[in-house]
N, C-alpha and C positions, 0 to 999 in steps of 0.2 A: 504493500500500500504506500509505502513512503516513497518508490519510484513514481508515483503518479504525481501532475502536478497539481498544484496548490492551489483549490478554487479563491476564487476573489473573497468571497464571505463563508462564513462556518453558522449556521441555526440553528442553535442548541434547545431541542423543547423536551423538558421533562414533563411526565404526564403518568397520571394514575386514573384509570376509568374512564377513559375519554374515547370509547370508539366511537362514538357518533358522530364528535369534531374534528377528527384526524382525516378523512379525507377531502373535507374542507379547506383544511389547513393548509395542508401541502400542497392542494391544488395552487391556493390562494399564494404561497412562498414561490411556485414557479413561473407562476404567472407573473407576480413583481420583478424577481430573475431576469425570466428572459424580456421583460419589456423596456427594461434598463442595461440590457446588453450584458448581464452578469453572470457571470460561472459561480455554481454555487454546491455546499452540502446542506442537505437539513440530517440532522443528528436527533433522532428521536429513544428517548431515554424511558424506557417501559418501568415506571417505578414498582416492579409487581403488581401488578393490575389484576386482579379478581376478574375482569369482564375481558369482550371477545377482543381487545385490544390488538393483541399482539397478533392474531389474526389479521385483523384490518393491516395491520406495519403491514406483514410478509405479501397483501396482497396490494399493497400500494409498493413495494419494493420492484414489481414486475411493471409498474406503467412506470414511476421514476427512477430510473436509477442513481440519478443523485442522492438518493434518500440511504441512511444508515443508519443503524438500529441499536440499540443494547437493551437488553432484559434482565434484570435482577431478579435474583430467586424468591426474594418477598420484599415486603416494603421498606426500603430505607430511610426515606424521606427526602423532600425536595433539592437539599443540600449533598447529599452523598449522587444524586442524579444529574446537577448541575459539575460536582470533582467528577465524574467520570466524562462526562461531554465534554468539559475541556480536556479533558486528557488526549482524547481522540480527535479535537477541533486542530484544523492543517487550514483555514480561510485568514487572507491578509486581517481581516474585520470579524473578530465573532458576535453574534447578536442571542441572544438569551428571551425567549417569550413562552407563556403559558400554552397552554392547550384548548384553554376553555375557549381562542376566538373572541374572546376578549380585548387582546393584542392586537392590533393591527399591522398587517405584514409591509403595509404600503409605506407605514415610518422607516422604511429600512435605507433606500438609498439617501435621504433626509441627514442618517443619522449616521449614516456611513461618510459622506462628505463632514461632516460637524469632524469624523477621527481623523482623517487623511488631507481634509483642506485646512481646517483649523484647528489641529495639532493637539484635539486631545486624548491622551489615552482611557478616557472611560466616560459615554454619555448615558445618564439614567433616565427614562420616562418619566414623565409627571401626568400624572391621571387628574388634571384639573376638572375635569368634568367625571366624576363618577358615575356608574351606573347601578349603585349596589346598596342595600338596605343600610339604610342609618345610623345603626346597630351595628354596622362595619367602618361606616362613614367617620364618624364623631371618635372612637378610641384608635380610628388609625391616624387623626388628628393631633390627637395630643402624643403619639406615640413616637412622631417625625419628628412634632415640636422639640422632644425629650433627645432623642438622638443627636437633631441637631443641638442643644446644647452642650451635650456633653461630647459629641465628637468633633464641633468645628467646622465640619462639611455642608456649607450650606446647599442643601437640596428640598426640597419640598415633600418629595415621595421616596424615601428609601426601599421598600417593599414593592416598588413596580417591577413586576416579572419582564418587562422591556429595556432591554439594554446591549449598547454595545462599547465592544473593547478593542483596541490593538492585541493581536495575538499575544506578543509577549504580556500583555498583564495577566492572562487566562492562564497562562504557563506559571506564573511568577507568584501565584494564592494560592492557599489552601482552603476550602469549604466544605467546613465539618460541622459534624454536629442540626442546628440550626440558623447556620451563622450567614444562608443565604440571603438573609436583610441586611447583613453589615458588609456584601461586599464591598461599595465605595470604603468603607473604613479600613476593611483589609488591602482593598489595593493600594490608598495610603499611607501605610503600614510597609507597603512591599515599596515605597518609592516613586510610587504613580500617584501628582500631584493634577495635574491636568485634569480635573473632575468636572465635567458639563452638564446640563441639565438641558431637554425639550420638554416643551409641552406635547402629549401625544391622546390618539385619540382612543377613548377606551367605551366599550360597548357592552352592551346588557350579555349576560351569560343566556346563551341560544340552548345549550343543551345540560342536561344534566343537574348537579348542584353541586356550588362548592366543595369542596375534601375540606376547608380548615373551619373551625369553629370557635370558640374565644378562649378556648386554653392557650389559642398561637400569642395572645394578650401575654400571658404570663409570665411562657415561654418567653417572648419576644426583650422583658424586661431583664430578664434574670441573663439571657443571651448578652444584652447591653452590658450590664456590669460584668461580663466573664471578658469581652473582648474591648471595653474602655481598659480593665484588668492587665491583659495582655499585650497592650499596646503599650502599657506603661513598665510592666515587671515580667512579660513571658520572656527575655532571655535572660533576664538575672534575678529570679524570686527571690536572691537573698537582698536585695535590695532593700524591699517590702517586709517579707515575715522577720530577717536579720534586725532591719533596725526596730522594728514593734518589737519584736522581742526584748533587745537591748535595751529598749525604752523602761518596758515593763518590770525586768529584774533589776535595771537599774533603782528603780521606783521602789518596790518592793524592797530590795535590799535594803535600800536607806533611811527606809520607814521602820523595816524590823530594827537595825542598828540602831536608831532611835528610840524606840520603845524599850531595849535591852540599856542603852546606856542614861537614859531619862531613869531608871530603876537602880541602878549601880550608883547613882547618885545621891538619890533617896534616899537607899540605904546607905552610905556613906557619911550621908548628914544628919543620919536619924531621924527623916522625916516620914511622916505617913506615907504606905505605898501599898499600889495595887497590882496583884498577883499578874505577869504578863498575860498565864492563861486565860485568864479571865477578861481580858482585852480585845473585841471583835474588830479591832484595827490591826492587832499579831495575826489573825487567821485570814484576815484580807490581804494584808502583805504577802504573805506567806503563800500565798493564793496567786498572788502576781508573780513572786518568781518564778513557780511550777510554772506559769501560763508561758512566760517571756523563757522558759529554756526551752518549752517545746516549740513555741514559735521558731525559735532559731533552730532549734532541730529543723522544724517544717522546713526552713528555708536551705538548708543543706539539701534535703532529701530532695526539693525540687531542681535545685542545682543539677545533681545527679541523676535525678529523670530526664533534663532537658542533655544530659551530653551522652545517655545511653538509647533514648527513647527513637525509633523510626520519623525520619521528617515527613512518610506517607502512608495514609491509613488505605486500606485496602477492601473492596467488597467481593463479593459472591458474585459474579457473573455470568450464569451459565448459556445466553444466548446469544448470538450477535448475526446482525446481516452484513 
């Protein structure tokens, strides 16, 4: 496959239950292609799909051949489908969109010039006009708001499944976990400052009903703080739990030392004094140094997971076109 040459663009769709919308889809990717004169893959990522999905791939694989497949043995999730599409993505431009046709394929050469004419390496969708119950509307609101605070990146819509990138930033991330909402912060992370934004056009769901439901709310926060986290401490956790810890035994230490020599005094002078044990500032102290040595253990032990640990997580694959 690597002797072949390198279509223009790479269209990475991860998808779970979507046989209704998939030959839609593709028609609609080929049709934008060829009316733009462009060589292209679409890379359709079968997140284990329960339905006739993988079906529908194999028999859209015989009218396009452009189209390439992978199938996971069960369901990974959105993020393990989007690491394996790039892995396999070989287009000067790769573009990332849902399944549901929601996405519009016709933003492509739009957004394709936005990487190659104006020089940046990653432009995100903005779903300015929603289609989608209010109840999705209003906490993916505050949710943007929240990221961009805390990440810097000003974008509007972080979770738009439309996007595109210069190959090399596809190559240059990792997307684990649930951390398919934070790629712009991961590519900033990997050195891709060039971050753009369009407005794109986003449509009512034609078929089916969404896969996520509001536990991805939860998910999405706790995601934030693991990867604000590791932007700031993933190659040197001693950073972080080293100096908390230091902080804490130091704290501790010098509380107990105090309490012990506030008492040696006392008795010294013969004045009234109260038994250390009996002092619930000794068992706090004392409380802080256990915490601040194991902190610092923590911070060791992550040290040594980051210089043993694989920089690549790997799935189950057992189909591919």
């Amino acid at each position: 496959m690597s002797s072949l040459p390198a279509p223009d663009i790479s269209v990475v769709v991860p998808l779970y239950n979507e046989a209704e919308s998939l030959p839609e889809l593709v028609a609609w990717i080929d049709r934008v292609a060829a009316d733009n004169g462009l060589s292209y893959e679409a890379i359709l990522v079968d997140d284990g799909s329960s339905d006739s999905s993988w079906v529908v791939i194999e028999r859209l694989r015989e009218e396009y051949p452009a189209l390439r497949a992978i199938g996971f043995a069960r369901n990974y999730g959105k993020s393990a489908a989007l690491y394996c599409g790039f892995e396999a993505a070989r287009g000067e431009v790769v573009f990332t969109m849902d399944a549901d046709l929601q996405d519009s394929p016709d933003e492509i050469p739009a957004m394709r010039r936005m990487i190659l004419d104006e020089g940046y390496d990653l432009v995100s969708g903005w779903k300015r006009t929603r289609h989608d119950p209010i109840g999705k509307r209003w906490p993916s609101k505050f949710f943007n708001w929240t990221a961009r605070a805390v990440s810097g990146i000003r974008l509007h819509d972080f979770n738009c499944g439309l996007k595109a990138y210069r190959l090399k930033v596809v190559k240059a991330i990792e997307v684990y976990g649930e951390m398919h909402r934070y790629i712009p912060i991961l590519a900033r992370q990997a050195g891709f400052r060039r971050i753009g934004e369009k407005a794109v056009e986003h449509r009512a769901r034609k078929y089916g009903c969404s896969k996520f439901g509001l536990e991805r709310m939860v998910k999405g926060y706790l995601d934030l703080i693991s990867v604000s986290f590791l932007s700031r401490f993933g190659r040197s956790p001693m950073y972080f739990f080293g100096s908390l810890g230091t902080l804490m035994f130091l704290l501790g230490g010098g509380t107990t030392a105090w309490i012990i020599a506030a008492k040696l005094w006392k008795q010294a002078h013969g004045l009234a004094l109260r038994p250390v044990a009996d002092q619930p500032l000794f068992y706090l102290a004392i409380a802080a140094v256990i915490l601040g040595v194991q902190l610092f253990l923590a911070g060791f032990l992550g040290e040594l997971v980051n210089r043993v640990s694989s920089d690549r997580n790997r799935y189950l694959i057992d189909r591919r076109l």
